[in-house]
C-alpha positions as CSV (number, residue, x, y, z in Angstrom):
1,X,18.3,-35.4,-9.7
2,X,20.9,-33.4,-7.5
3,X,22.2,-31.3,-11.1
4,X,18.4,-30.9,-11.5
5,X,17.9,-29.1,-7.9
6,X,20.8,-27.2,-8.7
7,X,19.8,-25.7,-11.9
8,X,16.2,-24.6,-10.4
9,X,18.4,-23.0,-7.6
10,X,20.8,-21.4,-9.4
11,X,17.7,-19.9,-11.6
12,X,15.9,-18.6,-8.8
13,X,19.2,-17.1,-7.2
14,X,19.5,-15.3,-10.3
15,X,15.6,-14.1,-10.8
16,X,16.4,-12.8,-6.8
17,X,19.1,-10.8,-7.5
18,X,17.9,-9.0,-10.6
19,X,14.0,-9.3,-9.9
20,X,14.0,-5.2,-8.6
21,X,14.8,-5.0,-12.6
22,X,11.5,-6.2,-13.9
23,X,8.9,-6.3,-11.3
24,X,6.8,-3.3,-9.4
25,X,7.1,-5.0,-5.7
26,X,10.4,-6.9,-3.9
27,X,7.7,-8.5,-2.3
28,X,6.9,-11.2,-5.2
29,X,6.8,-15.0,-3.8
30,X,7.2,-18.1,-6.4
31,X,4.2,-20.4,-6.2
32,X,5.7,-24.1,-6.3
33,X,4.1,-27.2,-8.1
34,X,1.6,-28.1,-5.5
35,X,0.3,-24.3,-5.0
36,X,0.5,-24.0,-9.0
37,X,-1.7,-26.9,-9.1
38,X,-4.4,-26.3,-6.1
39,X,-4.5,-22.1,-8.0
40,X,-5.8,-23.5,-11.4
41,X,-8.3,-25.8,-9.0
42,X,-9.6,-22.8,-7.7
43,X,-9.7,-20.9,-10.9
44,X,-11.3,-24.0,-12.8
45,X,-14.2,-24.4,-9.9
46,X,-14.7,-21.0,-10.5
47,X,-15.4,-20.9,-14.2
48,X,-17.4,-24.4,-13.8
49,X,-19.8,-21.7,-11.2
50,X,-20.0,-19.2,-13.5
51,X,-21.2,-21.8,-16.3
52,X,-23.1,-24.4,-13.9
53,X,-23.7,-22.9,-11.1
54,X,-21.5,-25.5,-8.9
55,X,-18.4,-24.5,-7.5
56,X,-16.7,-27.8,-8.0
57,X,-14.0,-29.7,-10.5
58,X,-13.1,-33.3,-11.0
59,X,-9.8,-34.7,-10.5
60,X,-9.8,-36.0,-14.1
61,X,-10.6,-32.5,-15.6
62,X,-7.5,-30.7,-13.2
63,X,-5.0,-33.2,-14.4
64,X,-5.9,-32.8,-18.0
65,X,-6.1,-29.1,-18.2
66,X,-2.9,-28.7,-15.6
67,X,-1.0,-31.3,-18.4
68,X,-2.3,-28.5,-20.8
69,X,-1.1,-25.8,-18.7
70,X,2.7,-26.6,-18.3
71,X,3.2,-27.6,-22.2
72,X,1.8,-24.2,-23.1
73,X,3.4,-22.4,-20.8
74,X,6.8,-23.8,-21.7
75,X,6.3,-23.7,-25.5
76,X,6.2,-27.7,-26.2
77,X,3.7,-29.4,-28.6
78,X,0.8,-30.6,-27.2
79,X,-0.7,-33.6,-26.7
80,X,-3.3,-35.4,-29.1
81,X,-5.6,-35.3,-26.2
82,X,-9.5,-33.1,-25.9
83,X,-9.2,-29.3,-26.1
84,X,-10.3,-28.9,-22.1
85,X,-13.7,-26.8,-22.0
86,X,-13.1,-23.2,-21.2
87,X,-9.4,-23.1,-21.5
88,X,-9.1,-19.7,-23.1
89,X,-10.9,-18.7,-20.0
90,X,-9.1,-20.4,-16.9
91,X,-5.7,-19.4,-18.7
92,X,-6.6,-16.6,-18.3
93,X,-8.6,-15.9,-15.0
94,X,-5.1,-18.4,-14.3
95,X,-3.0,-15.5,-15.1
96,X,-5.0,-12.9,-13.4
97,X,-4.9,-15.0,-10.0
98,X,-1.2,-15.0,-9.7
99,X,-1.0,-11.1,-10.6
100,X,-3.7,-10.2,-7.6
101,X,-1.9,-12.2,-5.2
102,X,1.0,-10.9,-5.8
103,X,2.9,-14.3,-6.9
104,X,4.9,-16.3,-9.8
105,X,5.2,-19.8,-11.1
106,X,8.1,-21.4,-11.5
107,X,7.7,-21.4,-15.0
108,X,7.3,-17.7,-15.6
109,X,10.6,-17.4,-13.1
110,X,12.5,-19.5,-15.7
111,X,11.3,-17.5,-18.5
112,X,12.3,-14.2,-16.8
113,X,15.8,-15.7,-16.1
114,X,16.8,-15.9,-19.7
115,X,16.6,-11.5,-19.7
116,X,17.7,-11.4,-16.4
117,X,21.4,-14.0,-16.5
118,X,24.7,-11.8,-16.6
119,X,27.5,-12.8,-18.5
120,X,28.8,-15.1,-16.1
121,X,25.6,-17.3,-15.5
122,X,25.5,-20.3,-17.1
123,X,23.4,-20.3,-20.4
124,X,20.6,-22.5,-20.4
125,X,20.9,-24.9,-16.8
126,X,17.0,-26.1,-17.0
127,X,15.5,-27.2,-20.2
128,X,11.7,-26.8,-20.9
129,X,11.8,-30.7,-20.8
130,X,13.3,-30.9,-17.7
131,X,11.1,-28.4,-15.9
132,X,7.9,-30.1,-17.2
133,X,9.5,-34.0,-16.0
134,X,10.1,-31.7,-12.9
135,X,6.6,-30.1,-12.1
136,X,3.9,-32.9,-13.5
137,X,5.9,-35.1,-10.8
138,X,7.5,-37.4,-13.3
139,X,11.1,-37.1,-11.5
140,X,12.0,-38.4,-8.1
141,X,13.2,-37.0,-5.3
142,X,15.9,-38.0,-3.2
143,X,13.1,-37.3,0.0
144,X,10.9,-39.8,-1.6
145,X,13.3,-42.9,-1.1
146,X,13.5,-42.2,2.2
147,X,9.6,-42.1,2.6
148,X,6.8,-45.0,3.8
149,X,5.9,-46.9,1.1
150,X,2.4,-46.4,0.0
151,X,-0.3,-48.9,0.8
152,X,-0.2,-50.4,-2.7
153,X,3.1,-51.3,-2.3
154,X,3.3,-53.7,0.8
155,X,0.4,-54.3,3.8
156,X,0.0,-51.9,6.4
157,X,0.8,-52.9,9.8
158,X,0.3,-50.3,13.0
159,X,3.6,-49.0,13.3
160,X,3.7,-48.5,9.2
161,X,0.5,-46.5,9.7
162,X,2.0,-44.3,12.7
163,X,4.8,-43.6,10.2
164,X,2.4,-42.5,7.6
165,X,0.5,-40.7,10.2
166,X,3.6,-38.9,11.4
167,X,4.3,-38.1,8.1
168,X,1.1,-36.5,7.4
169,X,1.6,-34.1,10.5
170,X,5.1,-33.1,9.7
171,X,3.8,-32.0,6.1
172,X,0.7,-30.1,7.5
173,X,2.5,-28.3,10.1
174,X,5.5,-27.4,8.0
175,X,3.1,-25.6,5.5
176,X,1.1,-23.7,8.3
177,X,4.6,-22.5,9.4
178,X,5.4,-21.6,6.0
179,X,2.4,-19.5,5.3
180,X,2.8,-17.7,8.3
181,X,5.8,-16.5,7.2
182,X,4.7,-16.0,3.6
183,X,2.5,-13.2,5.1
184,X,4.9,-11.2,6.6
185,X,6.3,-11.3,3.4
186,X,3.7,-11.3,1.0
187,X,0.3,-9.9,2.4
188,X,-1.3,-10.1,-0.9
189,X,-1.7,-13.9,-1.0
190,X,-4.8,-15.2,0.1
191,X,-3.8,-18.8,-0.5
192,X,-1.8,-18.4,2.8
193,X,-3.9,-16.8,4.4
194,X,-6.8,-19.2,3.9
195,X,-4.4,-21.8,5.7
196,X,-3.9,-20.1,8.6
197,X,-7.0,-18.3,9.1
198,X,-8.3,-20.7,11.7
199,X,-5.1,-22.5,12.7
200,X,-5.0,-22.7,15.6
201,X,-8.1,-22.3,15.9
202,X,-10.4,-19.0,16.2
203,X,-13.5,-20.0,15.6
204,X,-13.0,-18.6,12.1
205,X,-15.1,-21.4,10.1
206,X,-16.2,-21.2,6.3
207,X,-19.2,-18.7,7.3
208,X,-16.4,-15.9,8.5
209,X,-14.3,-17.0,5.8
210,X,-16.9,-16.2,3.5
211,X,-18.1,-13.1,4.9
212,X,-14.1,-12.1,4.8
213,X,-13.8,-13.0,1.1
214,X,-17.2,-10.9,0.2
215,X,-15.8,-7.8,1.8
216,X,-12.4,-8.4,0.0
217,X,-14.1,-8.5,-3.3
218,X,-16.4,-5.4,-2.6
219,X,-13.4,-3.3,-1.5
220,X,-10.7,-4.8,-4.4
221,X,-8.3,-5.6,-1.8
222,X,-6.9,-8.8,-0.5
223,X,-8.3,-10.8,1.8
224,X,-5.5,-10.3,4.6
225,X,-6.4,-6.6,4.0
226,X,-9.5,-6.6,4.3
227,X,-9.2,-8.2,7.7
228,X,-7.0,-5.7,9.0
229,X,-8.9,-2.8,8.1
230,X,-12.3,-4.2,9.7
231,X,-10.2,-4.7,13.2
232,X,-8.7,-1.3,12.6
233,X,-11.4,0.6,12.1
234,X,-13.3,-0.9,15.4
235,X,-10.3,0.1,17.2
236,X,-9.3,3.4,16.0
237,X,-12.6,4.6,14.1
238,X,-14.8,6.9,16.1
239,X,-18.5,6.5,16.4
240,X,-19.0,7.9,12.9
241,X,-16.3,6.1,11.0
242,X,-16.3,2.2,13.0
243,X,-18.5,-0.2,10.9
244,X,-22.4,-0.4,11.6
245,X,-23.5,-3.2,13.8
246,X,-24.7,-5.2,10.5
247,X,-21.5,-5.3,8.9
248,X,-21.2,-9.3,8.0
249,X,-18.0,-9.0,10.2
250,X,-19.4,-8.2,13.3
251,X,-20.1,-11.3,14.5
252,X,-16.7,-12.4,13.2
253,X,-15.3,-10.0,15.8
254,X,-13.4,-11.7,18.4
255,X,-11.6,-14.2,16.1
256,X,-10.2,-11.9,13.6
257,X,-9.0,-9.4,16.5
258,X,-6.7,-12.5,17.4
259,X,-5.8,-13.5,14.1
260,X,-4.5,-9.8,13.4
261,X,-3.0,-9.2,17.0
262,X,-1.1,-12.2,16.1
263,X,0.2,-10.9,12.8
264,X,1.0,-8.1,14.2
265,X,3.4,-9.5,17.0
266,X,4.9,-11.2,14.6
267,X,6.0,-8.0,12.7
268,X,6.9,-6.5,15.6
269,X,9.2,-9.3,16.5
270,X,10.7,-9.1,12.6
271,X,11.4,-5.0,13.1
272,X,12.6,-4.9,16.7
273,X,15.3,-7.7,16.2
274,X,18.8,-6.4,14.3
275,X,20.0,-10.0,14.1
276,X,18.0,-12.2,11.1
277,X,19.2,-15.4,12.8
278,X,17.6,-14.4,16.2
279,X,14.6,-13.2,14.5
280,X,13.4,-16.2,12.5
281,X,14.1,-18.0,16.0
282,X,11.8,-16.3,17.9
283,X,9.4,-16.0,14.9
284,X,9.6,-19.6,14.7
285,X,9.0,-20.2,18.2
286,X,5.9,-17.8,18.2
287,X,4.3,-19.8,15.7
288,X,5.0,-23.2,17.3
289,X,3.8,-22.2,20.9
290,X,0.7,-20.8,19.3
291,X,-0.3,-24.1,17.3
292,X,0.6,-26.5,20.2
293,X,-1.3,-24.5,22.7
294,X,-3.6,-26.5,24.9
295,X,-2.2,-29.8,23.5
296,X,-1.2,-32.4,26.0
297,X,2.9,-33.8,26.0
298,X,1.9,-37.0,24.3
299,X,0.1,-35.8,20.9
300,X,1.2,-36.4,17.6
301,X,1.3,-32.4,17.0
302,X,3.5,-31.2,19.6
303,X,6.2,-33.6,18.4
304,X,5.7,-33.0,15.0
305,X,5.9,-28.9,16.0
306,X,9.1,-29.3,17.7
307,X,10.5,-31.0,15.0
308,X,9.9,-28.8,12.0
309,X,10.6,-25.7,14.2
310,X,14.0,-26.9,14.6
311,X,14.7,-27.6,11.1
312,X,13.4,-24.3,10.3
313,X,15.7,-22.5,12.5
314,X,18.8,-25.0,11.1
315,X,17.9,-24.2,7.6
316,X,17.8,-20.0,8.0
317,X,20.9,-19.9,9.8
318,X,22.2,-21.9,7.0
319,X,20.8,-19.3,5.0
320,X,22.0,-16.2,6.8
321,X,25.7,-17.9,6.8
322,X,25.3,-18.4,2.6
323,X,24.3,-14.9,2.6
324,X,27.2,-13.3,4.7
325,X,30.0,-15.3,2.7
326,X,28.7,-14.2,-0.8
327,X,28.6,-10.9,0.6
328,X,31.9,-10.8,1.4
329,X,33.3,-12.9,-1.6
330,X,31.5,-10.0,-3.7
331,X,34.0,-7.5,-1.9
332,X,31.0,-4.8,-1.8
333,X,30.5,-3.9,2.1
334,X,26.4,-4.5,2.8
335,X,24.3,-1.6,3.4
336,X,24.3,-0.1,6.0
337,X,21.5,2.1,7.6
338,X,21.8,6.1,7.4
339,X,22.6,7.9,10.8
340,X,19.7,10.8,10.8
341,X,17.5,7.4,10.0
342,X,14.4,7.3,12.5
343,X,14.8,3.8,14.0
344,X,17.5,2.9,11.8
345,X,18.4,-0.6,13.4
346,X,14.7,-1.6,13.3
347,X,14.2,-0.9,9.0
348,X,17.6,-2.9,9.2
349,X,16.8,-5.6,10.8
350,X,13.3,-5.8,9.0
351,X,14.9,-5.7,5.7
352,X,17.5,-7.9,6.9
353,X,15.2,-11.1,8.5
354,X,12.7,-10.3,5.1
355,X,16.0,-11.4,2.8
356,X,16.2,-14.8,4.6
357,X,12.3,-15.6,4.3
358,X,12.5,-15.1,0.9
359,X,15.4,-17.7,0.6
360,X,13.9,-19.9,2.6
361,X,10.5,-19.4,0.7
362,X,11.9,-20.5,-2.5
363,X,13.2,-23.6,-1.6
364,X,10.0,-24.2,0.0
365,X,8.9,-23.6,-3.6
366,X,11.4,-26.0,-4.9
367,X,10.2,-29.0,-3.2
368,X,9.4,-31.8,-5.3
369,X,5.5,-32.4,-6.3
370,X,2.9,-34.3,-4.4
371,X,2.0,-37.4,-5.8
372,X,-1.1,-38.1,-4.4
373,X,-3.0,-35.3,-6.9
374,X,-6.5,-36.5,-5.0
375,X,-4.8,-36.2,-0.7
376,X,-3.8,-32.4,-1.9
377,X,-6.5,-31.0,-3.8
378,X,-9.4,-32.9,-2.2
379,X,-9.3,-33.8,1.6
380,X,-12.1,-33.1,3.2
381,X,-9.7,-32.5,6.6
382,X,-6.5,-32.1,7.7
383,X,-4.7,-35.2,9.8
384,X,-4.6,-32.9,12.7
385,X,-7.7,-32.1,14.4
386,X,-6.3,-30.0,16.9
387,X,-4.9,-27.4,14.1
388,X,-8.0,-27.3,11.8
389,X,-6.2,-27.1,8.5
390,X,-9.1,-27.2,6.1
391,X,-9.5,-28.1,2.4
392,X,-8.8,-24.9,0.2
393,X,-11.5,-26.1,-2.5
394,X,-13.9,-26.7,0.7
395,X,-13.2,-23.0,2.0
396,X,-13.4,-20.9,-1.1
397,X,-16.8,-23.1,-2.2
398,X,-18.8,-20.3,-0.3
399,X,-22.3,-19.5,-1.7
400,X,-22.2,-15.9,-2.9
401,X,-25.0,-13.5,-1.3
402,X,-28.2,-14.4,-2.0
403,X,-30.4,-12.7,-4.3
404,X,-34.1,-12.0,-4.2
405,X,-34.8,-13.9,-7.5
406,X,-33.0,-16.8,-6.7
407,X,-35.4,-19.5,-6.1
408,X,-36.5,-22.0,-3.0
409,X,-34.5,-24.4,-1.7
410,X,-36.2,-27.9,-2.9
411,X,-37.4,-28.9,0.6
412,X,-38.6,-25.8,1.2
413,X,-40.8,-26.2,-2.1
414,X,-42.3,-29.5,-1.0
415,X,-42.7,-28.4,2.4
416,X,-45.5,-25.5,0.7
417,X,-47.3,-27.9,-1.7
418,X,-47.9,-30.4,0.4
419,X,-49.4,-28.7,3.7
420,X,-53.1,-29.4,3.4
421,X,-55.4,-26.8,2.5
422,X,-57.5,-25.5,5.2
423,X,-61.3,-25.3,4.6
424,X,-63.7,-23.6,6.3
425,X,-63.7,-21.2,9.6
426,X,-61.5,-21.9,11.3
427,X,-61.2,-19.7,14.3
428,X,-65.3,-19.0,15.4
429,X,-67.3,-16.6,17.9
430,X,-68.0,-17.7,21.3
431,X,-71.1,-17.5,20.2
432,X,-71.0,-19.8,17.3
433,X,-73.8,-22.3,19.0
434,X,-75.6,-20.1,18.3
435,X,-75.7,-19.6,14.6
436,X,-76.1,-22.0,12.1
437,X,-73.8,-23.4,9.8
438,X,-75.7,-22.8,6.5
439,X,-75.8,-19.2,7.1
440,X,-72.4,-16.6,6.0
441,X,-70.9,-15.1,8.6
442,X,-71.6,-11.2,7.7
443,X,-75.3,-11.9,7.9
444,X,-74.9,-13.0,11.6
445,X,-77.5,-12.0,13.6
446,X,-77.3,-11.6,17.5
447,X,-80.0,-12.1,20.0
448,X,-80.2,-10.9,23.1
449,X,-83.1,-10.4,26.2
450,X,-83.7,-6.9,26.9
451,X,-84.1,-6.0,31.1
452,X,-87.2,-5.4,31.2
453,X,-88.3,-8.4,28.9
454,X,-86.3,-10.8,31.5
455,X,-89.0,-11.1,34.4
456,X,-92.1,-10.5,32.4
457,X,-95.3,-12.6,30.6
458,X,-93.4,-12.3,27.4
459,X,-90.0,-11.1,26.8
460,X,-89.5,-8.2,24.0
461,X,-87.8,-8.9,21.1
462,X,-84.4,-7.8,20.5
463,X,-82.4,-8.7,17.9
464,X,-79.1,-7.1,16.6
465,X,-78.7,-6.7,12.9
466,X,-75.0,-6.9,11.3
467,X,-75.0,-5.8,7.2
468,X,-72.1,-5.9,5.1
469,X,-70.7,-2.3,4.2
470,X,-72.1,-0.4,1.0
471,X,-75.4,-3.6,1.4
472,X,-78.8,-1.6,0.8
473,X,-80.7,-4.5,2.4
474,X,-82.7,-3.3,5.5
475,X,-82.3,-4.4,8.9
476,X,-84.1,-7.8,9.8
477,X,-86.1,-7.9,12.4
478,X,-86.0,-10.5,15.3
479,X,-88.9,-13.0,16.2
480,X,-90.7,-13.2,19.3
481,X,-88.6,-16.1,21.5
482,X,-90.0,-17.4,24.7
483,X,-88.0,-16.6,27.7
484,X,-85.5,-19.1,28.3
485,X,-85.2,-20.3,24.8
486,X,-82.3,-20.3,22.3
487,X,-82.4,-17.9,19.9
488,X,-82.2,-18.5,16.1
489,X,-81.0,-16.6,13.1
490,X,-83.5,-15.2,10.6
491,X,-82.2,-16.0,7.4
492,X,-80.8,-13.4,5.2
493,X,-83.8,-14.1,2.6
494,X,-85.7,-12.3,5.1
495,X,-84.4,-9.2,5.0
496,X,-86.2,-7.6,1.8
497,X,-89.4,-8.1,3.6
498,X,-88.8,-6.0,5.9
499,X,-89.4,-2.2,5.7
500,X,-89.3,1.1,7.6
501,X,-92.7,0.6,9.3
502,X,-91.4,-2.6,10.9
503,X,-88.4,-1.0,12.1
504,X,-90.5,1.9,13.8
505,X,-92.6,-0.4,15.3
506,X,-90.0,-2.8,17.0
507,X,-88.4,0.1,19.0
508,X,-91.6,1.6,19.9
509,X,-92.7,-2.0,21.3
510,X,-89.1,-2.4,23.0
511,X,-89.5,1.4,24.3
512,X,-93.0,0.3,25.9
513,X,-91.5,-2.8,28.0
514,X,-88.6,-0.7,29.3
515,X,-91.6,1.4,30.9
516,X,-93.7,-1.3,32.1
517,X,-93.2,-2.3,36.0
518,X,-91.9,-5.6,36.8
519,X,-94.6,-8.1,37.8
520,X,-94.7,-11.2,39.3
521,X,-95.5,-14.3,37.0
522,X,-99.3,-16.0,38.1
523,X,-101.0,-18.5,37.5
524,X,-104.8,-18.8,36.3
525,X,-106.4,-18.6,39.7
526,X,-104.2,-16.0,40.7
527,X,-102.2,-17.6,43.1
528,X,-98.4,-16.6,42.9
529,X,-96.6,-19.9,41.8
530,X,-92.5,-20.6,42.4
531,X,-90.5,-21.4,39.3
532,X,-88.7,-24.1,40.7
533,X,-91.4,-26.6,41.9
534,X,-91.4,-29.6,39.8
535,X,-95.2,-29.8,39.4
536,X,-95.5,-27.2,36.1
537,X,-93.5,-28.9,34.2
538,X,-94.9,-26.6,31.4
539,X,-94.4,-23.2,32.3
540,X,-90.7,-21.9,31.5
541,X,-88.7,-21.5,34.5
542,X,-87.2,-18.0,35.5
543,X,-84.3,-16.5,34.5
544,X,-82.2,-14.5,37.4
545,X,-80.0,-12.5,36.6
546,X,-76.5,-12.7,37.4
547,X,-73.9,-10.1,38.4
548,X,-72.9,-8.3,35.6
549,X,-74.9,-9.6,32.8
550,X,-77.5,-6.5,32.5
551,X,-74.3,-4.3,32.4
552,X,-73.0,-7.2,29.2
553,X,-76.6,-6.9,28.0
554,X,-76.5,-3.1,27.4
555,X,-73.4,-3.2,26.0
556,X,-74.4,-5.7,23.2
557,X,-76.9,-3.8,21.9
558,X,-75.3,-0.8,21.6
């Protein structure tokens, strides 16, 4: 295992050195086993949407088409196994993936090392064989023997499981640190990115992540881009040039101001310190106080923070010493920066700390496999609740925008069919008691007393017609109603019997009891009688008015 490591260093010392040869950016990263693995999830739950409409993959289907993968890739014979659907299609979307995010497998490094090895490199130090053994997880570490056993292997007691656990925190937090620094180096990949997005957190869930990949895509840029220029342009744009207040952003505000005021310190810390060594230490440090923050001294995360800080900080000095001796051993002097240079010792320094996060990348990218395939590709959370490292699959499973053909959500469909039916009016006059049910309501007719008809022998008719528009039916014509009484509808078959002459007639007859005087109500011998005795039962009782209902009157029947 320990001439294996050494070959896959020694191959991507070499790919370093000569990479300016062969590719358009210095700022290339190597994708290791596990982020080769969790790209061609992402790019199989992809294709699987754009077939099924589910952004989703099994396990099963991953490992077969990742077994696939590496054997193509390396030129080997393949398996008897099923063709995987759609291969032609995630190889390729597979390929296109790693070229938009700016990255490289370590396959397609060892393929680039056999045009890139001088004389004096060794010939051939990693076989196809080996790499495949190497990346499907089939050799062992020498980190893995000084692991916890698995639960499979012996029972779990609590002080096994706080190992485990411990274990579990180191591993998260040592790949938020790394992808932190992988974007200082490498904006371009959003796999980083969507680690740290919301750790610690921003209040940056899946919605903002969503809303941040949509813009990305609409603009061709990467997401770490696309954040940048939404915060710039709220900062610097002017009232014509800052995003609308609907941008899908705005409400997204606050936590991506932090996320990029963050980044930003952290370049600023890179450029303004000569010294790499001192850089990565305070870069380190940064990062750590910013994901223990709030934490009390006794949690799991604070421990597990100081812990891979301080490795990190051993391992780049370690780095930056390697560095410096092969430098010298070369007998070429290292650059050095011009003297009419603007800010010469901070391009230096920038450059410099940049060369020992890319060494300290790839053996990050050298690490041996996961083996639980299912813990990597598929948790649901993180171990540490306080950081808020989230699934990748989980994040990147964001429903596009929706369309106006797309249909009803299910519930929302049974919701409409079964709400009953209303029959019927509903919503009816005041004045409903008055009108029967039989009759429609556009053939209403209104009844009321006219003044003058109020206090007299026999009240006037009055009744007020309402015809549908465009009818040629004639108005009807009300019935004489004792005073007191309720008055009734006529019924719309009444209405062709009715003509002209009738219509004269009723407003001359109203016309004539406007200009009678009021008299008081007698009886037979003459004798003015009360309404409100109780010995004529018979005779209806008298009506007074009250305040305000002559004014109401008039107004009904204009």
């Amino acid at each position: 295992m320990a001439s294996l490591e050494n070959s896959l260093k020694t191959v991507v010392k070499v790919f370093r050195r000569e990479c300016h040869r062969v590719l358009e950016s210095e700022m290339t990263t190597i994708r290791g086993a596990d982020s080769m693995l969790i790209a061609l999830q992402l790019v199989m739950a992809e294709a699987n949407k754009t077939e099924t409409g589910e952004f989703t993959v099994a396990l099963s289907d991953v490992i077969v088409t990742w077994q696939r993968l590496l054997r193509e890739k390396l030129h080997l014979p393949l398996s008897d196994s099923a063709h995987p659907e759609n291969y032609d299609i995630i190889r390729r979307e597979y390929d296109s993936f790693l070229k938009r995010t700016n990255t490289l497998d370590l396959i397609d490094v060892s393929r680039m090392y056999q045009q890139l090895r001088a004389e004096s490199d060794p010939d051939e130090p990693l076989s196809s064989v080996e790499l495949l053994q190497f990346l499907s997880g089939g050799v062992e570490s020498s980190t893995d023997c000084l692991q916890t056993p698995s639960s499979h292997d012996c029972p779990q007691t609590p002080s096994r499981n706080t190992s485990q656990y411990s274990l579990q925190v180191q591993g998260a937090l040592r790949r938020l640190f790394c992808s932190y620094l992988e974007l200082l180096v490498n904006t371009r990949n959003d796999l980083a990115l969507a680690q740290v997005l919301d750790a610690p957190c921003r209040g940056l869930s899946c919605v903002a992540f969503t809303n941040l990949k949509r813009q990305a895509r609409a603009s061709g840029t990467s997401l770490f881009l696309a954040a940048v220029s939404f915060v710039r342009a709220i900062q610097l744009g002017g009232k014509g040039y800052a995003p609308p207040d609907s941008h899908p952003l705005r409400g997204h505000l606050k936590g991506l101001s932090d996320f990029v005021r963050f980044t930003d310190h952290l370049q600023e810390l890179m450029g303004e310190t000569p010294d790499p060594s001192v850089a990565g230490e305070k870069l380190v440090s940064v990062i750590r106080a910013a994901l223990v923050k709030g934490l009390s001294s006794e949690h799991p995360v604070l421990a597990g923070a100081e812990g891979v800080a301080c490795d990190l900080k051993r391992r780049m000095c370690q780095i930056l010493d390697a560095q410096r001796g092969a430098a010298c051993d070369s007998g070429i002097s290292p650059a050095r920066p011009k003297v009419h240079a603007i800010n010469h010792a901070t391009a230096y320094g920038g450059r410099a700390t940049v060369k020992v996060l890319k060494a300290l990348l790839d053996e990050e990218a050298l690490s041996p496999p996961c083996r639980n395939k299912a813990e990597l590709l598929y948790r649901d959370q993180a171990p540490i609740d306080a950081i808020g490292e989230t699934c990748i699959l989980t994040l990147f499973r964001s429903p596009e925008a929706p369309t106006g053909c797309s249909p009803q959500a299910l519930r929302q469909r049974v919701q409409k069919r079964a709400k009953p039916k209303v029959s019927g009016h509903v919503i009816r006059s005041q004045f409903a008691c008055t009108y029967g049910e039989e009759e429609r309501p556009l053939s209403r007719v209104l009844r009321f007393p006219t003044r003058g008809g109020l206090e007299g022998e026999g009240a006037a008719p009055f009744a007020a017609a309402e015809c549908e528009k465009g009818s040629s039916a004639s108005s009807l014509v009300g019935q004489r109603v004792p005073l007191g009484s309720r008055g009734t509808n006529i019924r719309p078959g009444a209405a062709g019997d009715v003509g002209e002459a009738c219509k004269r007639r009723r407003v001359e007859e109203e016309g004539e009891v406007e200009r009678q005087p009021q008299k008081k109500r007698t009886l037979g011998t003459g004798v003015p009688r009360r309404p409100g005795k109780s010995g004529d039962r018979a005779a209806p009782a008298k009506q007074k008015l009250i305040s305000g209902q002559s004014k109401l009157t008039s107004f009904f029947r204009v």
